[in-house]
PDB file of N, CA, C and O in Angstrom:
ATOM      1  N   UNK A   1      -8.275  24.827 -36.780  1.00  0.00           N
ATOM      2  CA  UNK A   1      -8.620  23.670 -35.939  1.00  0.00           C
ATOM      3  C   UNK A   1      -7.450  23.362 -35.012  1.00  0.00           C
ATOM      4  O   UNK A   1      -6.304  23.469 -35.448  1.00  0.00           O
ATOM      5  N   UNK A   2      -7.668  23.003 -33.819  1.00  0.00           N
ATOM      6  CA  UNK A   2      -6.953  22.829 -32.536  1.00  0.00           C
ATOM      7  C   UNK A   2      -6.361  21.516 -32.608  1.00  0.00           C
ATOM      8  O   UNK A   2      -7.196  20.779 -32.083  1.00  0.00           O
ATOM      9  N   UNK A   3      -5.496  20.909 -32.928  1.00  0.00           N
ATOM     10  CA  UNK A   3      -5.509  19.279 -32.954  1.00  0.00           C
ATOM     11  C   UNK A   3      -5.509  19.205 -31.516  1.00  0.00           C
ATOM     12  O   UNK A   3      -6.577  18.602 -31.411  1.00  0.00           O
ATOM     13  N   UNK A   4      -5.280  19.298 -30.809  1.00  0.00           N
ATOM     14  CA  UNK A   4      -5.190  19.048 -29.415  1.00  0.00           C
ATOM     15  C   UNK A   4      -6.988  18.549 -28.710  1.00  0.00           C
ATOM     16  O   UNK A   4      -7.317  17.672 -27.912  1.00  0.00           O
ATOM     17  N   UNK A   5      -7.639  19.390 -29.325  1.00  0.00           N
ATOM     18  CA  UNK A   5      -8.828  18.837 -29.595  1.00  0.00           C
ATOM     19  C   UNK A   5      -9.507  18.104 -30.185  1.00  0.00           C
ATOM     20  O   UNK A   5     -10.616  17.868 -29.705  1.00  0.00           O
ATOM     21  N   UNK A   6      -9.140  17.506 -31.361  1.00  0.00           N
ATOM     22  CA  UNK A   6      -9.421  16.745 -32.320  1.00  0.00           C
ATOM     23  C   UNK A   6      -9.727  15.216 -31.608  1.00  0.00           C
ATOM     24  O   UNK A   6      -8.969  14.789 -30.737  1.00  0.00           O
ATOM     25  N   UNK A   7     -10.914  14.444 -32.073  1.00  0.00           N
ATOM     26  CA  UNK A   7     -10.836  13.273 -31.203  1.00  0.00           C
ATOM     27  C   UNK A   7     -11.332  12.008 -32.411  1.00  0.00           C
ATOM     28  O   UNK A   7     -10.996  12.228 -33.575  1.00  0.00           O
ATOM     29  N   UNK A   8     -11.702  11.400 -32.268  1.00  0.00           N
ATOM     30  CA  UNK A   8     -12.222  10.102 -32.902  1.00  0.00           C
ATOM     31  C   UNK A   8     -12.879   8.963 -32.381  1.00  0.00           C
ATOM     32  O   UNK A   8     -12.962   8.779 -31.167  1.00  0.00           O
ATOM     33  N   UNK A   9     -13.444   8.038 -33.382  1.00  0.00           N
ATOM     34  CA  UNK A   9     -13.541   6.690 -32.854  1.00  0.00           C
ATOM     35  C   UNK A   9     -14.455   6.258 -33.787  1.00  0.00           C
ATOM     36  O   UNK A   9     -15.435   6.746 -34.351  1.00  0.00           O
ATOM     37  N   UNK A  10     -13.693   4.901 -33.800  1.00  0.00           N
ATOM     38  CA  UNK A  10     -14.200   3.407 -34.582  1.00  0.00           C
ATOM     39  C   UNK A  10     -14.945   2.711 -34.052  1.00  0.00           C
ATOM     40  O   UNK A  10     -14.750   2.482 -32.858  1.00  0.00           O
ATOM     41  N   UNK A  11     -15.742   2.287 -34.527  1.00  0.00           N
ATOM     42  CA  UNK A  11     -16.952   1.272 -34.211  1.00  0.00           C
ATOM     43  C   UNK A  11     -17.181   0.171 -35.158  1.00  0.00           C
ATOM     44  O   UNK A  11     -17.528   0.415 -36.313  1.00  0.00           O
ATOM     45  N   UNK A  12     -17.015  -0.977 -34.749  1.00  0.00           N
ATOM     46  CA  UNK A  12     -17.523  -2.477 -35.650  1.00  0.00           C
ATOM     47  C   UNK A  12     -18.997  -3.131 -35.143  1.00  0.00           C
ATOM     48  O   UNK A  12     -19.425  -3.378 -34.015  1.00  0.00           O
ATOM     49  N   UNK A  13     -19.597  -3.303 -36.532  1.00  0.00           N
ATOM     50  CA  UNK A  13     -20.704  -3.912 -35.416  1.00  0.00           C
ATOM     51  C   UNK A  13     -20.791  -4.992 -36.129  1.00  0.00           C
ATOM     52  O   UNK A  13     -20.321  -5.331 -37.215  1.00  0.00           O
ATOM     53  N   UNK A  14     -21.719  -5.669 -35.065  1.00  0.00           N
ATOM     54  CA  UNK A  14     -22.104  -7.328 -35.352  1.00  0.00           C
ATOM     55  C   UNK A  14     -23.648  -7.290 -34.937  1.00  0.00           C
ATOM     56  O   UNK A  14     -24.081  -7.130 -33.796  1.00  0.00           O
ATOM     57  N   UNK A  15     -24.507  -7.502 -36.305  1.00  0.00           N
ATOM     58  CA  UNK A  15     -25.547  -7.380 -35.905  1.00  0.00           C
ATOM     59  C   UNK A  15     -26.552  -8.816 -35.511  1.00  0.00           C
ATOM     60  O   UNK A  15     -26.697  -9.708 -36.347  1.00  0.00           O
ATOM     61  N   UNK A  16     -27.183  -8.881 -34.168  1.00  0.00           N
ATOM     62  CA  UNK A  16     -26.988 -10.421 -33.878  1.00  0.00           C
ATOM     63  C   UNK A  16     -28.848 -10.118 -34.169  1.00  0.00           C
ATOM     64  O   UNK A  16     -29.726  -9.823 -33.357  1.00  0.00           O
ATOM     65  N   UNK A  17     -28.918 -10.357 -35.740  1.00  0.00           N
ATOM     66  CA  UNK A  17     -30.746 -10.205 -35.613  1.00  0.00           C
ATOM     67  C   UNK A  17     -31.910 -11.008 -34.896  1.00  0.00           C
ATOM     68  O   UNK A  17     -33.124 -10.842 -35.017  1.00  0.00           O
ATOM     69  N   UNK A  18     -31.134 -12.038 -34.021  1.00  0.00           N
ATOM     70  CA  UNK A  18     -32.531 -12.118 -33.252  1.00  0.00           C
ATOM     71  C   UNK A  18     -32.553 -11.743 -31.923  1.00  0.00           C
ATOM     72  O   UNK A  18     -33.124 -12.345 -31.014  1.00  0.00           O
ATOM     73  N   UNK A  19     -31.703 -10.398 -31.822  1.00  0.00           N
ATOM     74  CA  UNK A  19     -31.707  -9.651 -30.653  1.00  0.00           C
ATOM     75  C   UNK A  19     -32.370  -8.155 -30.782  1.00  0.00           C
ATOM     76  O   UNK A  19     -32.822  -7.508 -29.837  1.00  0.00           O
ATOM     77  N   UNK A  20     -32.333  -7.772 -32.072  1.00  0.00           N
ATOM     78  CA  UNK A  20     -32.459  -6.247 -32.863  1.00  0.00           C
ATOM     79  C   UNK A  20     -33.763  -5.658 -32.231  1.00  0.00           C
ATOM     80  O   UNK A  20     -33.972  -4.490 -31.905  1.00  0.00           O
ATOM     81  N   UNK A  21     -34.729  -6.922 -32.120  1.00  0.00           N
ATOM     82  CA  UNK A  21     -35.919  -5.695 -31.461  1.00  0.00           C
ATOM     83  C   UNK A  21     -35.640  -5.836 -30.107  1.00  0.00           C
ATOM     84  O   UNK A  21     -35.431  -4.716 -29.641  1.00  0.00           O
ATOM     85  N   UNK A  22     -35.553  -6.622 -29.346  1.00  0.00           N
ATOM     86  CA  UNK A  22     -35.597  -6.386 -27.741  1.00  0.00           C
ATOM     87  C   UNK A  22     -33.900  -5.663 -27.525  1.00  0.00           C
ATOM     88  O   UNK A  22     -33.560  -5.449 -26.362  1.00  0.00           O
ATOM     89  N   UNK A  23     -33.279  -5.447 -28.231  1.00  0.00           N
ATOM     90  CA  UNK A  23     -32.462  -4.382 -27.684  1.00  0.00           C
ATOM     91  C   UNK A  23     -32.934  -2.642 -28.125  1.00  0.00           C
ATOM     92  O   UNK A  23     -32.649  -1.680 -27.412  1.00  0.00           O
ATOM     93  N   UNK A  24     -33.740  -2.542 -29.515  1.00  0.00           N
ATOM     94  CA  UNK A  24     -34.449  -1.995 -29.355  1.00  0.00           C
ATOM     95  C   UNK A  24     -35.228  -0.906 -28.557  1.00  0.00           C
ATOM     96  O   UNK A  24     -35.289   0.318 -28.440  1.00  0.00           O
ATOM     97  N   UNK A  25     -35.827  -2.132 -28.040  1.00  0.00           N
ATOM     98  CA  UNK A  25     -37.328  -1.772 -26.751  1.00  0.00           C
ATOM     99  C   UNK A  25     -36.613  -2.001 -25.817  1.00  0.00           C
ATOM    100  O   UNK A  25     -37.478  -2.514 -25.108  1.00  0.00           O
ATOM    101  N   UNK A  26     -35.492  -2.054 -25.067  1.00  0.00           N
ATOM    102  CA  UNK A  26     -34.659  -1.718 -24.192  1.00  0.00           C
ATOM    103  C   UNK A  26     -34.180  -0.292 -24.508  1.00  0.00           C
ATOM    104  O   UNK A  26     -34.175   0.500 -23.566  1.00  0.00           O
ATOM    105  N   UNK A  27     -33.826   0.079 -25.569  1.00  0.00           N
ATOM    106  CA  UNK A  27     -33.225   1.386 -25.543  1.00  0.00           C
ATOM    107  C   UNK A  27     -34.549   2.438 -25.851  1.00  0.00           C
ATOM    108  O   UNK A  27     -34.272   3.637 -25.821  1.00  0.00           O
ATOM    109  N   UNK A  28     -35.641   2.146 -26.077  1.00  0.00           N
ATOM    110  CA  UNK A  28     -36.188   3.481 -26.599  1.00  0.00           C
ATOM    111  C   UNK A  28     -36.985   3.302 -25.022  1.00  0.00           C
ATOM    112  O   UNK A  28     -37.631   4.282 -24.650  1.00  0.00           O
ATOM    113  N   UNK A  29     -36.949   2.177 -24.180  1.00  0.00           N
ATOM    114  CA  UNK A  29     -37.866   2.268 -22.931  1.00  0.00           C
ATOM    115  C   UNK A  29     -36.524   2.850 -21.924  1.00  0.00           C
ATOM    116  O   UNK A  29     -36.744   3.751 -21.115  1.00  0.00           O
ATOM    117  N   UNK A  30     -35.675   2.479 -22.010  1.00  0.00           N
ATOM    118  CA  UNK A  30     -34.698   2.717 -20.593  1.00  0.00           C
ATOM    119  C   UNK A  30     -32.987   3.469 -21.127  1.00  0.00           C
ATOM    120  O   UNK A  30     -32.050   3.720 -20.369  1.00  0.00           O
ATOM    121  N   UNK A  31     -33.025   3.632 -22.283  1.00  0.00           N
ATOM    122  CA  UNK A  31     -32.075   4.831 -23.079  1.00  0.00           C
ATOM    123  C   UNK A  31     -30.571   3.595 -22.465  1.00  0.00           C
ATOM    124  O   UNK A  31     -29.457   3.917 -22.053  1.00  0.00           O
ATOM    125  N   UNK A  32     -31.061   2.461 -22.613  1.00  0.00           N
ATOM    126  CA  UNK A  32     -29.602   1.741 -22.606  1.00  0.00           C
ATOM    127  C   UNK A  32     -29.347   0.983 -23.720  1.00  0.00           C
ATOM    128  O   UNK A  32     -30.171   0.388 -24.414  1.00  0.00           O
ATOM    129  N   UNK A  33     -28.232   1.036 -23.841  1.00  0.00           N
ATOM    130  CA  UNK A  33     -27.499   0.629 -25.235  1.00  0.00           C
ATOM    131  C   UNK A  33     -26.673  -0.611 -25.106  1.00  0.00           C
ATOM    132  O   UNK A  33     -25.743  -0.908 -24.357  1.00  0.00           O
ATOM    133  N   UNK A  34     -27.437  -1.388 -26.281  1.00  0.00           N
ATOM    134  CA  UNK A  34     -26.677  -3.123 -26.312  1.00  0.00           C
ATOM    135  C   UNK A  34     -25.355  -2.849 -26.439  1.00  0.00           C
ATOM    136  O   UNK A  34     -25.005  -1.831 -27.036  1.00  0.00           O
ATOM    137  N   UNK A  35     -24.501  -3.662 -25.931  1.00  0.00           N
ATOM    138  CA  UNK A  35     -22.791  -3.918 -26.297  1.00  0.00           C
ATOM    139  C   UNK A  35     -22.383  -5.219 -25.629  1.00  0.00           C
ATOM    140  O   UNK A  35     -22.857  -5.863 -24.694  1.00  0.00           O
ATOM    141  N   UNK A  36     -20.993  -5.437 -26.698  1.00  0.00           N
ATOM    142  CA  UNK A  36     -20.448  -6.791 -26.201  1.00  0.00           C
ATOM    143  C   UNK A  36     -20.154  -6.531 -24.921  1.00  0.00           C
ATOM    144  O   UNK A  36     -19.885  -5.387 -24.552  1.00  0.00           O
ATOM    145  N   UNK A  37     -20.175  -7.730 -23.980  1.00  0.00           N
ATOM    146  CA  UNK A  37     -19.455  -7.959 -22.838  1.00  0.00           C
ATOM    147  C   UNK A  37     -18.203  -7.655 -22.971  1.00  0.00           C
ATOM    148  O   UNK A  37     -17.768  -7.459 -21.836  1.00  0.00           O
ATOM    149  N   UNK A  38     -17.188  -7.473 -23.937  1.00  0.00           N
ATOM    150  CA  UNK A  38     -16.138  -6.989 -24.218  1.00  0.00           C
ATOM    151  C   UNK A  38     -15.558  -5.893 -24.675  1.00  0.00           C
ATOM    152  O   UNK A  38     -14.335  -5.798 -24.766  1.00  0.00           O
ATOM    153  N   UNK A  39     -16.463  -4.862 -25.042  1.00  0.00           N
ATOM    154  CA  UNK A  39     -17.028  -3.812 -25.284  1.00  0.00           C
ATOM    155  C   UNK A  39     -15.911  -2.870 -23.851  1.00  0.00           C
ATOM    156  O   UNK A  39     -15.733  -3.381 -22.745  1.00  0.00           O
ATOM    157  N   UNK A  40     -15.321  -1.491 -24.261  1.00  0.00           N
ATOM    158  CA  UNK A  40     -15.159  -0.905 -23.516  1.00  0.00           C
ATOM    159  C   UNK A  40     -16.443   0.109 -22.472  1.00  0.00           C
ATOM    160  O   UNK A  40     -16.271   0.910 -21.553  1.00  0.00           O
ATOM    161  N   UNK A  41     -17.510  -0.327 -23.050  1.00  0.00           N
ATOM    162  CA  UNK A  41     -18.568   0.874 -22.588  1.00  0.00           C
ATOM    163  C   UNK A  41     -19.377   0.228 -21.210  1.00  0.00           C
ATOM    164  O   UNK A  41     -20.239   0.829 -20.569  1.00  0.00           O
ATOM    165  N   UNK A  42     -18.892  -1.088 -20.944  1.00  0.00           N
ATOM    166  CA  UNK A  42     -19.174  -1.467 -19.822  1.00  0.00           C
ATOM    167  C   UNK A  42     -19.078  -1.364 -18.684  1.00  0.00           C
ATOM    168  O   UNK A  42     -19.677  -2.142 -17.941  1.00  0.00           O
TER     169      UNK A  42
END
């Protein structure tokens, strides 16, 4: 194995259940993915 290649990553979640289905049916209709506003994936 290459460490130079080697990569990672952590993920915390917070599951806010009265969001779980309409983020959902956002992602299986338009393949976008809930995240915090603080979230680097923004």
């Amino acid at each position: 194995m290459d460490l130079k290649q080697a990569q990672g990553l952590l993920v915390n979640y917070l599951y806010a259940f009265d969001e779980i289905e309409k983020d959902h049916r956002v992602f299986t209709r338009k393949g976008l993915v809930a995240h915090s506003p603080h979230s680097l994936a923004g």
